[in-house]
TORGULUM-883631 format. One line per 10 residues: number of its first residue (from 1); their letters; for each residue x, y, z of N, C-alpha, C. Coordinates in nm, 4 decimals. Layout:
REM residues N
NUM	A	X:Y:Z:X:Y:Z:X:Y:Z | ...
REM end
This chain:
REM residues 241
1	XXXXXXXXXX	-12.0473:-6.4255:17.4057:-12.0201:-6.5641:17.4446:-12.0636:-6.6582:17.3329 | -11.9996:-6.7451:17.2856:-12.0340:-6.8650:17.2263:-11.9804:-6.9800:17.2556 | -12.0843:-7.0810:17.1842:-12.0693:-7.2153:17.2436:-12.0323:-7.2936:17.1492 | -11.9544:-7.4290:17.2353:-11.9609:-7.5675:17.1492:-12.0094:-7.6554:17.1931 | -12.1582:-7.7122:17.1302:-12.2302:-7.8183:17.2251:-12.2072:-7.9183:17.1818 | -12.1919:-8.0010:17.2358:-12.1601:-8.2116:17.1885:-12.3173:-8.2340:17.1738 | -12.3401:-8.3008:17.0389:-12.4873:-8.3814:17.0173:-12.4552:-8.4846:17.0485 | -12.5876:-8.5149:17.1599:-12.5620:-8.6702:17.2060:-12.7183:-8.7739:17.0779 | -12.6836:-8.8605:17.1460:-12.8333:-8.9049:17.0858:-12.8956:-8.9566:16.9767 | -12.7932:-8.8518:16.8706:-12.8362:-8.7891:16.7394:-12.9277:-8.9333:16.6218
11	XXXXXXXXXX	-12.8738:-9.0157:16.6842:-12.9117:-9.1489:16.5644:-13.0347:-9.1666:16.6968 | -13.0954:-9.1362:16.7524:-13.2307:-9.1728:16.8446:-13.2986:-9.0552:16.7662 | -13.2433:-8.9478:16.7943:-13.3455:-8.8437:16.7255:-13.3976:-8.8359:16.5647 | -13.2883:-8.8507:16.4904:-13.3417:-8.8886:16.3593:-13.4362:-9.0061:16.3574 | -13.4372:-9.1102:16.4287:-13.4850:-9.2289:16.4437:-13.6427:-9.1816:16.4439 | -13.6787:-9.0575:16.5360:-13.7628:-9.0222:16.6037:-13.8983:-8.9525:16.4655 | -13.8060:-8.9044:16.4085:-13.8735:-8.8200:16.2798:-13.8690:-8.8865:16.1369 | -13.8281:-9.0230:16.1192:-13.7767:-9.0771:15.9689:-13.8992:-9.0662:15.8748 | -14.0418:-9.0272:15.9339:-14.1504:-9.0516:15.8559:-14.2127:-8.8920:15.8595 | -14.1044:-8.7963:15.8611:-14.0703:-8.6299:15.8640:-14.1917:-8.6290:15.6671
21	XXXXXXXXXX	-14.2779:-8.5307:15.7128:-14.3466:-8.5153:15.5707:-14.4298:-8.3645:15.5894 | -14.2783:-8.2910:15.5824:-14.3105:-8.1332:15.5970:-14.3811:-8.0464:15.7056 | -14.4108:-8.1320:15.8212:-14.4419:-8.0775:15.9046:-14.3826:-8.2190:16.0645 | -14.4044:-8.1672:16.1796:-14.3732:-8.2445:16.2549:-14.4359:-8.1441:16.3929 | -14.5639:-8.2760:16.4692:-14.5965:-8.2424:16.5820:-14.5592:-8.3304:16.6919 | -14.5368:-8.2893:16.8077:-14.4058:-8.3992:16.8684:-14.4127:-8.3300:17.0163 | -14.2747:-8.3150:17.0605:-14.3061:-8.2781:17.2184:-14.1217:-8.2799:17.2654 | -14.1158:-8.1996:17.3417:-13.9873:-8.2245:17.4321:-13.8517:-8.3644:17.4546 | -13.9955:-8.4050:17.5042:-13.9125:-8.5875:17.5106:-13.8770:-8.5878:17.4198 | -13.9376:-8.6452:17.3091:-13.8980:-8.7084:17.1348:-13.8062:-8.6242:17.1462
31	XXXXXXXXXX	-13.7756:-8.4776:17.1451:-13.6492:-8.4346:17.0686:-13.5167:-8.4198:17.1671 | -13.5982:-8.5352:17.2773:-13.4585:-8.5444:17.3200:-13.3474:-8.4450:17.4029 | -13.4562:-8.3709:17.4772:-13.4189:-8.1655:17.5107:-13.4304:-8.1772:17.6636 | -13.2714:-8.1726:17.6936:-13.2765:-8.1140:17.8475:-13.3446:-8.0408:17.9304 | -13.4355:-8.1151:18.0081:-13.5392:-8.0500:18.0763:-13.4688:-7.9722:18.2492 | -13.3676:-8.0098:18.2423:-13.2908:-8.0660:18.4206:-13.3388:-7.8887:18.4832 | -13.3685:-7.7701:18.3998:-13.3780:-7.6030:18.4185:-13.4809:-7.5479:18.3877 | -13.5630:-7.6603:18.3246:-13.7002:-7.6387:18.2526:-13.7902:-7.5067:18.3847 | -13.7732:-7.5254:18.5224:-13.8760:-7.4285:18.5775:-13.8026:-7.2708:18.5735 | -13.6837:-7.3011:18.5512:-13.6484:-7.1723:18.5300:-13.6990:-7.1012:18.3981
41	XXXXXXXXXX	-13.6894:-7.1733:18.3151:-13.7387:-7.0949:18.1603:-13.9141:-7.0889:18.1914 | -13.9885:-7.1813:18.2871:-14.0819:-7.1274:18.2726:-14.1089:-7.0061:18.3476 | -14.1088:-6.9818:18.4911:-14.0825:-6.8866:18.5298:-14.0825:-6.7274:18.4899 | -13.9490:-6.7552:18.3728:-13.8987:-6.6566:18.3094:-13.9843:-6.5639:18.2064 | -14.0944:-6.6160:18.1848:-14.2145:-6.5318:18.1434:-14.2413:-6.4177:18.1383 | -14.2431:-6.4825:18.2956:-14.3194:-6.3307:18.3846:-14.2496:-6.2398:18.3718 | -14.1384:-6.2442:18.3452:-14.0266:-6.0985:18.3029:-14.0237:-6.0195:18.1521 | -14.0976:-6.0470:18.0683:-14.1000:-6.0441:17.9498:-14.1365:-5.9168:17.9290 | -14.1196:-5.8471:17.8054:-14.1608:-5.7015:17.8130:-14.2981:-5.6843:17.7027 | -14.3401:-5.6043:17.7214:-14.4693:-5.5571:17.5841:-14.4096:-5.5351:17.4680
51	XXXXXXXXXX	-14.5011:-5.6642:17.3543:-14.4437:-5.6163:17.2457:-14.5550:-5.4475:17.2054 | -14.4504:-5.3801:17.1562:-14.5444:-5.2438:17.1262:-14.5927:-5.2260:17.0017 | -14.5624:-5.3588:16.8967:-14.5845:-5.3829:16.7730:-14.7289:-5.4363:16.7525 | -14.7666:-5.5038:16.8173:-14.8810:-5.5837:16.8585:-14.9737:-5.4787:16.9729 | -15.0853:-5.3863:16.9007:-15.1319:-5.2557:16.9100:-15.2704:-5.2979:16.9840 | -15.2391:-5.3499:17.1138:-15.4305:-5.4045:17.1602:-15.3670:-5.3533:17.3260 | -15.4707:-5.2604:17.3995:-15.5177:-5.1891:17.4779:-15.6273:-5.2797:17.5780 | -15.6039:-5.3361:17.6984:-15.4758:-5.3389:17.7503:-15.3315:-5.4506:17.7007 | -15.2479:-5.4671:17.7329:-15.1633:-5.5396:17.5651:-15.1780:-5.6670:17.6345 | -15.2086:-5.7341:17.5413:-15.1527:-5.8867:17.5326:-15.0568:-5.9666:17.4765
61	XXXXXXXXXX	-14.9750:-5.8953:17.4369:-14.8629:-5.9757:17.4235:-14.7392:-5.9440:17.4220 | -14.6308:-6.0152:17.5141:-14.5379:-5.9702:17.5668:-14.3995:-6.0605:17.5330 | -14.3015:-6.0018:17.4910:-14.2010:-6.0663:17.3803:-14.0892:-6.0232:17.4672 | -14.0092:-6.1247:17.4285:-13.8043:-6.1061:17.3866:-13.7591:-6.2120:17.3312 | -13.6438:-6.1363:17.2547:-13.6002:-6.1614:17.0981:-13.4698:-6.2379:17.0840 | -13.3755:-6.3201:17.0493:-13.2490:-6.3247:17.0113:-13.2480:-6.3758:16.8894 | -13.1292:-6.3358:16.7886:-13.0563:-6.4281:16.7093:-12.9305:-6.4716:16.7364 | -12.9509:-6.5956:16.6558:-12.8167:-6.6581:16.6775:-12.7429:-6.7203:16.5455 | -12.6596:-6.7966:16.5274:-12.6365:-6.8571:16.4255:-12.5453:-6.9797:16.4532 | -12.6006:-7.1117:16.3765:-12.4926:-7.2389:16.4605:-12.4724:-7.3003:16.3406
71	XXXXXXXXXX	-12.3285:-7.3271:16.3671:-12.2487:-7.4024:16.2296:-12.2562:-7.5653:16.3267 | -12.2893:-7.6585:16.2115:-12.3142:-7.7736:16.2586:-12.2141:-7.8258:16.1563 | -12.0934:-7.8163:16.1000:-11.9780:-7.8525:16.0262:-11.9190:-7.9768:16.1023 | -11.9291:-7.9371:16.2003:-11.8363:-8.0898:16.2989:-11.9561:-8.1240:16.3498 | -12.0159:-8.2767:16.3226:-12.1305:-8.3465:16.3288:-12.1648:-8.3936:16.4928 | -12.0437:-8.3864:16.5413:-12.0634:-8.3820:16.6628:-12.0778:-8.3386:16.7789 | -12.0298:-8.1955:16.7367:-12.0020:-8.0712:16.8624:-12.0628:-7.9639:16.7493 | -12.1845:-7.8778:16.7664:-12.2355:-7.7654:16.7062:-12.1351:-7.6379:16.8069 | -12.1298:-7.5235:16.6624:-12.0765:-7.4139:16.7498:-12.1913:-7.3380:16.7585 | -12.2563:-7.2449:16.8675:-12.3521:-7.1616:16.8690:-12.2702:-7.0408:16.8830
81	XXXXXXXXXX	-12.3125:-6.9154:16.7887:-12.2833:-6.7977:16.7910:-12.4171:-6.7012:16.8593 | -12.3505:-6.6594:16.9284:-12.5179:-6.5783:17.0206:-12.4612:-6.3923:16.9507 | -12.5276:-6.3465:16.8816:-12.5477:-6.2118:16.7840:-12.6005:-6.0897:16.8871 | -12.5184:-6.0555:17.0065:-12.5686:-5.9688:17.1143:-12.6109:-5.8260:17.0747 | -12.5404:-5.7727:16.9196:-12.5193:-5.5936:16.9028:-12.7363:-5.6906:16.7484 | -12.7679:-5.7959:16.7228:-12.8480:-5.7624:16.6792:-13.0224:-5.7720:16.7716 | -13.0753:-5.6800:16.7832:-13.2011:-5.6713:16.8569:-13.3079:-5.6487:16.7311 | -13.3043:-5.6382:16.6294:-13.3661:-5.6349:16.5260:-13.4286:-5.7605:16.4241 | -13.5836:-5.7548:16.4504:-13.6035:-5.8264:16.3452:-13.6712:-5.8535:16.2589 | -13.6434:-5.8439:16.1295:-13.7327:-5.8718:15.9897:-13.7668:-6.0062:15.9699
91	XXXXXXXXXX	-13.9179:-5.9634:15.8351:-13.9393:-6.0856:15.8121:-13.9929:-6.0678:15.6494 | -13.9367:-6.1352:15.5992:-13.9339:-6.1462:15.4268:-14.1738:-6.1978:15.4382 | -14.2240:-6.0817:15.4095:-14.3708:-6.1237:15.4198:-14.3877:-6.0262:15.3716 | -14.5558:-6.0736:15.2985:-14.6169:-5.8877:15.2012:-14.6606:-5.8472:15.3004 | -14.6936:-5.8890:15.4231:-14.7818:-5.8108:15.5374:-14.6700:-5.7250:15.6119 | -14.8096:-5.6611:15.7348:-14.6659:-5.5470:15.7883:-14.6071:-5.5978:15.8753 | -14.5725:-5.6980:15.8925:-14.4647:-5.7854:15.9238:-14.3358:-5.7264:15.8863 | -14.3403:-5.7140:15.7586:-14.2050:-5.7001:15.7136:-14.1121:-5.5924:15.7769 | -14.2019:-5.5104:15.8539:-14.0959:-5.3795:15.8650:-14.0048:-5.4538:16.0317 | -13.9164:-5.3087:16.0033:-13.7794:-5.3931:16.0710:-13.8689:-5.3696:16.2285
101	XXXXXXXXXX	-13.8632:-5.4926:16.3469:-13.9070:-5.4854:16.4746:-13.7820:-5.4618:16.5786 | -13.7809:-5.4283:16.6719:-13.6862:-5.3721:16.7750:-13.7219:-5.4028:16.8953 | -13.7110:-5.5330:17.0039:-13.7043:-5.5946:17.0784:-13.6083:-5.6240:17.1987 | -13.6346:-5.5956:17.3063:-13.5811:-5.6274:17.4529:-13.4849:-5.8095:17.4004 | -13.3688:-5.8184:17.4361:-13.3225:-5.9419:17.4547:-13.3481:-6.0368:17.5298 | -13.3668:-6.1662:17.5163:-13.3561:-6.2388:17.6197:-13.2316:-6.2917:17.7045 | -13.2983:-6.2730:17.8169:-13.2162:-6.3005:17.9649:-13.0798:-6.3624:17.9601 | -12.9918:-6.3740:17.9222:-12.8312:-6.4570:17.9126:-12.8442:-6.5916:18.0067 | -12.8777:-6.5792:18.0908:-12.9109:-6.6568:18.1755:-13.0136:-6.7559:18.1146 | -13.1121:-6.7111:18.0673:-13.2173:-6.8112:18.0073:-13.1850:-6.8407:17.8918
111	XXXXXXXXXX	-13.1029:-6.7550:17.7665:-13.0267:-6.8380:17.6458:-12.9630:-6.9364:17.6788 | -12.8743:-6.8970:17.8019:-12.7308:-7.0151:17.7895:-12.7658:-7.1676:17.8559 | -12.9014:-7.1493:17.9167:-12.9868:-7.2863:17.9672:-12.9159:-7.3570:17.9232 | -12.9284:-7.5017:17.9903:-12.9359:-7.6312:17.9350:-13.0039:-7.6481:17.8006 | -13.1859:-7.5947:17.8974:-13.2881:-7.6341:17.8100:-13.2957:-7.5580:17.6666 | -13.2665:-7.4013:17.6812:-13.2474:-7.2978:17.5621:-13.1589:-7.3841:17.4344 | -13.0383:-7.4367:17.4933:-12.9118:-7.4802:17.4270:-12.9431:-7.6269:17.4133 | -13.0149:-7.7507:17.4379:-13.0684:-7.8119:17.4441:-13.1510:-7.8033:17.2861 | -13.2204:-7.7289:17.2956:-13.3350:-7.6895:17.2148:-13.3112:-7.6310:17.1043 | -13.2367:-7.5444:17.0838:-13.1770:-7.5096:16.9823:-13.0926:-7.6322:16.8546
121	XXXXXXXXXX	-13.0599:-7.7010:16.9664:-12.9396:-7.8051:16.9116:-12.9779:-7.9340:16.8146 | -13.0743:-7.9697:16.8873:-13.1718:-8.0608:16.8613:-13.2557:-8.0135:16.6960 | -13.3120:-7.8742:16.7275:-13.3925:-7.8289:16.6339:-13.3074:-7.7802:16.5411 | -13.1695:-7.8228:16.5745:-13.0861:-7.7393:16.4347:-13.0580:-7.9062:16.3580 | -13.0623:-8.0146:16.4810:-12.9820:-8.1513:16.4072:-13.1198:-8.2099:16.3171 | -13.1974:-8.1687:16.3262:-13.3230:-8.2193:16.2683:-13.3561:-8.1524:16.1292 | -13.2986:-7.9848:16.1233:-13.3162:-7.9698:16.0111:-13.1788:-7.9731:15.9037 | -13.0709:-8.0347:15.9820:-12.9543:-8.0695:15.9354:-12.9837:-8.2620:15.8545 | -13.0516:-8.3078:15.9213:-13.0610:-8.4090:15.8947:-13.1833:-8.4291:15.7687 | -13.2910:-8.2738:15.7726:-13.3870:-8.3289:15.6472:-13.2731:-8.2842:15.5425
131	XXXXXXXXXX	-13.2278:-8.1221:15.5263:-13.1670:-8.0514:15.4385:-13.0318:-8.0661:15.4298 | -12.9006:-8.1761:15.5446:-12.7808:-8.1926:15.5038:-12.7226:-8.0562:15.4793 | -12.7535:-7.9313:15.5198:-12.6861:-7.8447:15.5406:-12.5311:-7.7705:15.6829 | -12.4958:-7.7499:15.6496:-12.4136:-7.6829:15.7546:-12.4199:-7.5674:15.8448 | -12.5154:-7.4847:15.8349:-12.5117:-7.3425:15.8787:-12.6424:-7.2687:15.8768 | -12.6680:-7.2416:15.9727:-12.7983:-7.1581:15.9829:-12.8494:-7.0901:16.0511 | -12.9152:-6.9439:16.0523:-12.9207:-6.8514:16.1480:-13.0631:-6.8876:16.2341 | -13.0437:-6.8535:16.3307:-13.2342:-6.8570:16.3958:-13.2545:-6.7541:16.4794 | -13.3991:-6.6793:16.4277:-13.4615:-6.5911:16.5475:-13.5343:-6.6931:16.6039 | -13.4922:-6.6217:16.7716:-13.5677:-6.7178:16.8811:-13.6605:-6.5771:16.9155
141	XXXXXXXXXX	-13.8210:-6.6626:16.9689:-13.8988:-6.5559:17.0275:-13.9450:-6.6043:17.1308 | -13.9680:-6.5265:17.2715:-14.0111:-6.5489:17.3767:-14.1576:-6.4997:17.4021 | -14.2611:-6.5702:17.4150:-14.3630:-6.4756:17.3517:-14.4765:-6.5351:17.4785 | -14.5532:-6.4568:17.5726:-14.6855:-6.4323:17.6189:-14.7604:-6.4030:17.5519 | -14.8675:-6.4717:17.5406:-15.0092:-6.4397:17.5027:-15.1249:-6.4218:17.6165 | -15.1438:-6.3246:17.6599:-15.2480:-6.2949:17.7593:-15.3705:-6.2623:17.7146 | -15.5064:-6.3064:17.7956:-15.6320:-6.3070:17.7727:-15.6750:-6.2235:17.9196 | -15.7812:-6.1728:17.8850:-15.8187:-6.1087:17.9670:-15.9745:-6.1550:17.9499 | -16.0347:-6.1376:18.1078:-16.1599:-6.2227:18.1188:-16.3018:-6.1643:18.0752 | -16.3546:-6.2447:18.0048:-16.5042:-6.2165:17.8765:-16.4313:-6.0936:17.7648
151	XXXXXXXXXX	-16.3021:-6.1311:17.7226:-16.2327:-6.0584:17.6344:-16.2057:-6.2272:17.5241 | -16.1757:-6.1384:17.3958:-16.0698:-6.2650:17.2798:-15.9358:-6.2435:17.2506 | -15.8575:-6.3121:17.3161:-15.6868:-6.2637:17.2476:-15.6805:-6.3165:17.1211 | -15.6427:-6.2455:17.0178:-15.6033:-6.3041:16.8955:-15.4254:-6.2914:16.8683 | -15.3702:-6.3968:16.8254:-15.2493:-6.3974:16.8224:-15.2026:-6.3894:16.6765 | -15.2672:-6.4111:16.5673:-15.2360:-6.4178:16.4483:-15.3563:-6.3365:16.4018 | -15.3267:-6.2233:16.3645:-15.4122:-6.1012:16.3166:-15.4022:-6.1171:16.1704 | -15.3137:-6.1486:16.1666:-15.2944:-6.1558:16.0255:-15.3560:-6.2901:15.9163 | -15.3842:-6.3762:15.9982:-15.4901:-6.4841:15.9481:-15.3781:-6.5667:15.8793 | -15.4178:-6.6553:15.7866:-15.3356:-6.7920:15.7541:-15.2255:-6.7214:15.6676
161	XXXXXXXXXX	-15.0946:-6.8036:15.7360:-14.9746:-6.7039:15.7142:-14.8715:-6.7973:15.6837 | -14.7180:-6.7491:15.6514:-14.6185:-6.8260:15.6444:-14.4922:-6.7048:15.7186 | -14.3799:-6.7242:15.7771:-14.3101:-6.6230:15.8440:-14.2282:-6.5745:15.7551 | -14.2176:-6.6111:15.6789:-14.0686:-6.5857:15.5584:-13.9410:-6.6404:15.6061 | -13.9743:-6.7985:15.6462:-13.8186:-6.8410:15.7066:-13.8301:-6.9750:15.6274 | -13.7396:-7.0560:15.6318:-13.6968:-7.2028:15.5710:-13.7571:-7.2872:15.6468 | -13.7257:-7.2792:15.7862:-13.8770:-7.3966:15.8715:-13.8595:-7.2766:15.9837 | -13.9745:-7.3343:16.0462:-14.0338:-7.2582:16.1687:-14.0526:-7.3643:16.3228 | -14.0448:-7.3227:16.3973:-14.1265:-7.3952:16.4744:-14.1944:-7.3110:16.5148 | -14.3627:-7.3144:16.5259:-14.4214:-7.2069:16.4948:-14.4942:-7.1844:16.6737
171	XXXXXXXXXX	-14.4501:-7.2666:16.7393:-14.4805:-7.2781:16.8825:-14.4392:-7.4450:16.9601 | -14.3504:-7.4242:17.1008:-14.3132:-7.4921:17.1895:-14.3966:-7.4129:17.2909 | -14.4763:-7.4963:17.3360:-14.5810:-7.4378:17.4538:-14.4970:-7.4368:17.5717 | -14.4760:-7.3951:17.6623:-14.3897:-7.3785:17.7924:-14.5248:-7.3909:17.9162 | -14.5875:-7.2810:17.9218:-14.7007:-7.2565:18.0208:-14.8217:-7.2837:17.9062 | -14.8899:-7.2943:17.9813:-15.1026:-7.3013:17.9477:-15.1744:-7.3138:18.0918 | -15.2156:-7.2159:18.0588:-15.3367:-7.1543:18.1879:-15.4464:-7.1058:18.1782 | -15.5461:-7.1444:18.1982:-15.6477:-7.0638:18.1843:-15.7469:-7.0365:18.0786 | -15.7332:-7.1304:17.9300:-15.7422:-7.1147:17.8628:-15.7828:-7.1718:17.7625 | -15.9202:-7.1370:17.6332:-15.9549:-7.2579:17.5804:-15.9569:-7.1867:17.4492
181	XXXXXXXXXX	-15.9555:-7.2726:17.3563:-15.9038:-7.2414:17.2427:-15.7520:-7.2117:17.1912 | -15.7245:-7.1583:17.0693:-15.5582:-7.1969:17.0772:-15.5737:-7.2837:16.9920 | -15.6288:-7.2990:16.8839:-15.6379:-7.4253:16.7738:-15.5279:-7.4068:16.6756 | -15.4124:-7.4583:16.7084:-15.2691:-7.4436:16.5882:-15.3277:-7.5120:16.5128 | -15.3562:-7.4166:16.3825:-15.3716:-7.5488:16.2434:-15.2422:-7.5366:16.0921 | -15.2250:-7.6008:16.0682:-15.1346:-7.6295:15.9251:-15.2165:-7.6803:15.8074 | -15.1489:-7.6037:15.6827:-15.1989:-7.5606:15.5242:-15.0948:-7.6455:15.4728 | -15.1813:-7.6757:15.3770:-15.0825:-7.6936:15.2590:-15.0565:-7.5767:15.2116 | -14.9342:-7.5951:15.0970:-14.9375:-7.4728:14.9550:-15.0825:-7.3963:14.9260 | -15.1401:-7.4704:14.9191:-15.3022:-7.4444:14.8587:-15.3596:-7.3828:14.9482
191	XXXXXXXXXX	-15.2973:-7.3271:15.0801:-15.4015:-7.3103:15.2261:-15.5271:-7.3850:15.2227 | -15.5081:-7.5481:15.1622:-15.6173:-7.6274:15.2099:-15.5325:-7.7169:15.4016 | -15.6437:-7.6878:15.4633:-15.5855:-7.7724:15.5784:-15.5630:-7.8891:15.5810 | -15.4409:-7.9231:15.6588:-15.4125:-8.0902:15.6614:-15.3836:-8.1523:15.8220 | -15.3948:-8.0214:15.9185:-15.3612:-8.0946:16.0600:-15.4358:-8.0198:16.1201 | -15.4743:-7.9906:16.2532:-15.5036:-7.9060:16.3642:-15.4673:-7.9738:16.4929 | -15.4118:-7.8930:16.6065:-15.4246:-7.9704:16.7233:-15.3946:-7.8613:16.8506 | -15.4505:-7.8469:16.9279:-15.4431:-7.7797:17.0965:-15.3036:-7.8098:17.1443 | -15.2250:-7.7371:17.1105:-15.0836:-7.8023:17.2220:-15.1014:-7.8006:17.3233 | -15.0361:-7.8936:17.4074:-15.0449:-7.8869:17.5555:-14.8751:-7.8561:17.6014
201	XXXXXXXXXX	-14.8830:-7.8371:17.7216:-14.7628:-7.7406:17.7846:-14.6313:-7.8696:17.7247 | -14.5254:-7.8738:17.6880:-14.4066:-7.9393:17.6403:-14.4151:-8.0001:17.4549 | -14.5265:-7.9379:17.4264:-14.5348:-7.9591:17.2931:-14.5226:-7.8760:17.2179 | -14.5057:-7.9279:17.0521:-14.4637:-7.7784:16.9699:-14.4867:-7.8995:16.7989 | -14.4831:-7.7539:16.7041:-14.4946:-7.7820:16.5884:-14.3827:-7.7325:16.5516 | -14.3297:-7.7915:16.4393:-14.2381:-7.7834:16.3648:-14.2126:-7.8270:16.2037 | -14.2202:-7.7437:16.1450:-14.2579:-7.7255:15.9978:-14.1871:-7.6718:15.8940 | -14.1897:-7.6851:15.7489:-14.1667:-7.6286:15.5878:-14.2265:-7.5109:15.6134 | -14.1589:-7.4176:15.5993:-14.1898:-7.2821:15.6629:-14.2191:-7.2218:15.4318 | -14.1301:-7.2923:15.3701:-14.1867:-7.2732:15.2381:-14.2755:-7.3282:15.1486
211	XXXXXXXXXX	-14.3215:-7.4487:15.2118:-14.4046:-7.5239:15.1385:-14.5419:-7.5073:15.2284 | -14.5795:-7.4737:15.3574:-14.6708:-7.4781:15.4299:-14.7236:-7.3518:15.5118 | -14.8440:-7.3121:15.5557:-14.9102:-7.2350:15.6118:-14.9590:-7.2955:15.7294 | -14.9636:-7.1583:15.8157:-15.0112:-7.2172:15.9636:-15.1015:-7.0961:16.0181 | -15.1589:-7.1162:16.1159:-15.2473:-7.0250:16.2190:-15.3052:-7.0551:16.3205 | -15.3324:-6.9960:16.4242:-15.3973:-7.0143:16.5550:-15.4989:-6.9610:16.5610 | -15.5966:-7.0332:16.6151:-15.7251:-6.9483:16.6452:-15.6954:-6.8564:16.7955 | -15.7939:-6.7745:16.8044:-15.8110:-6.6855:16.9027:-15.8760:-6.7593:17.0460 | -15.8076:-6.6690:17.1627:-15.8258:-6.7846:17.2527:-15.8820:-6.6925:17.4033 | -15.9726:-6.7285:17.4879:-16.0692:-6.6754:17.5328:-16.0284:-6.7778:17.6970
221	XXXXXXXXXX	-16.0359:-6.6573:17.8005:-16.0600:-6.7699:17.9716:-16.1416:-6.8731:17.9778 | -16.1091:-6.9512:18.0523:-16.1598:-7.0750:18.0887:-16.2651:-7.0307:18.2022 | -16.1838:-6.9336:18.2794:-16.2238:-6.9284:18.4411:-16.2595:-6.7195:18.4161 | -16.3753:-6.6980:18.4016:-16.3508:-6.5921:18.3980:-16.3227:-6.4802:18.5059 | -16.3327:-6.5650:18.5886:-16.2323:-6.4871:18.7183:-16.0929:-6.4338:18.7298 | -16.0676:-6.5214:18.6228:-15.8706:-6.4880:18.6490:-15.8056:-6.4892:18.4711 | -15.7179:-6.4504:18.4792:-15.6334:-6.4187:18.3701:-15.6093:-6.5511:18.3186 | -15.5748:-6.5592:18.1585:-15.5047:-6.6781:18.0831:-15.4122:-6.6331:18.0360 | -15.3111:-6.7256:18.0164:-15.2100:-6.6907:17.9194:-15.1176:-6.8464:17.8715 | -15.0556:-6.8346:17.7546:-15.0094:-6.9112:17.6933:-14.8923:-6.8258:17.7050
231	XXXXXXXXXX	-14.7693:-6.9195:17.7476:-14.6186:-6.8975:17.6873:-14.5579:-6.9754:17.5776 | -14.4948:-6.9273:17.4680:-14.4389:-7.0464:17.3898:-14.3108:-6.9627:17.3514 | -14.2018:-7.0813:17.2947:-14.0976:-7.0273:17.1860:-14.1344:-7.0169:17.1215 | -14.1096:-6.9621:16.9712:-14.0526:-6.9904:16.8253:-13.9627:-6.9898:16.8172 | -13.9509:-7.0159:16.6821:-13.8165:-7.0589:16.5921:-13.8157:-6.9958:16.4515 | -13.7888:-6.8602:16.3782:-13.7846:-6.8853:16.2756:-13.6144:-6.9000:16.1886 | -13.6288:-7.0092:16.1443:-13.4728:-7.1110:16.0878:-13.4554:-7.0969:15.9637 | -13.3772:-7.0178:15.9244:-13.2933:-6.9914:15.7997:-13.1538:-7.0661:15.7700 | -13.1565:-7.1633:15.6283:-13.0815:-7.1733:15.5887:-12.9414:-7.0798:15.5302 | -12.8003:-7.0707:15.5896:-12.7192:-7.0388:15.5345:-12.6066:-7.0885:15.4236
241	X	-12.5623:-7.2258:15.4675:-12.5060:-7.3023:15.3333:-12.5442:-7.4447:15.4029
REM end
């Protein structure tokens, strides 16, 4: 299945980012993203499968994957191509990242959202509007982070990192429960820091995935009675022409 979505808005949303300086922390509203299905995508969590890449006993973290690719050539109607035969995905990094990953899809039902398609659209007109490009592929990730109680989930093992993509959005928080810590911070080139901040549930970062570094701290129950977990998207966004 593919789509042709009409951008509405589009001169509000650029409006929204004109003081854009390689990174951007922001939220739902600002970008202007159909919420009208929003409890369904949150919901949709709970269905998620174990990533088996991410090697911690009992697991904490639980993934599904798509790519896609959207030609934004006609400024007004994006075409989305949804890539169903690829479940595979690399990432241009010296870490072991790089090797090829093999991932459960996400739900058809939860791609073809409002909010999924919404979100995508938005986050493609924004980097159409820094880079004036036409075309670009994106892995989307569906990702749980679970904590378990007087335990530490760490989500970035790999410590201050970059994904090997053109921008990222390196988290859209969906759910937050239970949970303290979670400190998203952003690098310069230099991995000297220049931001930090706690997202809260409808917020997200969005960033120079080549000029900048990012990481999360490790994140521990609030309530040690009961489970935490963080849901978020990513985005990693590759330029094609």
């Amino acid at each position: 299945m593919n789509k042709f979505i009409k951008i509405k808005n589009k001169h509000q949303i650029y409006n929204n980012f004109n003081n854009f300086n390689n990174y951007i922390i922001s939220d739902i509203n600002s970008l202007n993203i159909n919420c009208i299905d929003l409890n369904k995508i949150k919901y949709s969590f709970n269905w998620l499968k174990i990533d088996e890449y991410h090697n911690n006993s009992p697991p904490t973290r639980l993934r599904k994957y798509f790519n896609i690719d959207v030609d934004m050539s006609n400024v007004e109607k994006y075409h989305i191509k949804y890539n169903h035969n690829n479940n595979i995905f690399e990432q241009q990094v010296e870490d072991n990242r790089n090797m090829p990953r093999k991932f459960a899809l996400i739900d058809d039902k939860i791609l073809y959202s409002h909010f999924f398609t919404s979100f995508i659209c938005q986050t493609s007109s924004l980097v159409k509007n820094i880079e004036n490009i036409n075309k670009l592929n994106i892995s989307i990730h569906q990702i749980r982070q679970i904590c378990y109680p007087n335990t530490i989930s760490e989500n970035s093992p790999e410590g201050i990192h970059q994904d090997g993509a053109d921008y990222i959005v390196s988290a859209l928080v969906i759910n937050h429960n239970n949970l303290k810590g979670g400190i998203s911070k952003i690098y310069d080139s230099n991995k000297n820091i220049i931001d930090a901040v706690i997202l809260k549930e409808k917020e997200l970062i969005f960033q120079n995935d080549k000029t900048l570094y990012h990481y999360i701290t490790p994140v521990e129950c609030y309530n040690d009675n009961y489970l935490g977990f963080r849901d978020i998207i990513g985005l990693d966004i590759n330029i094609i022409e």
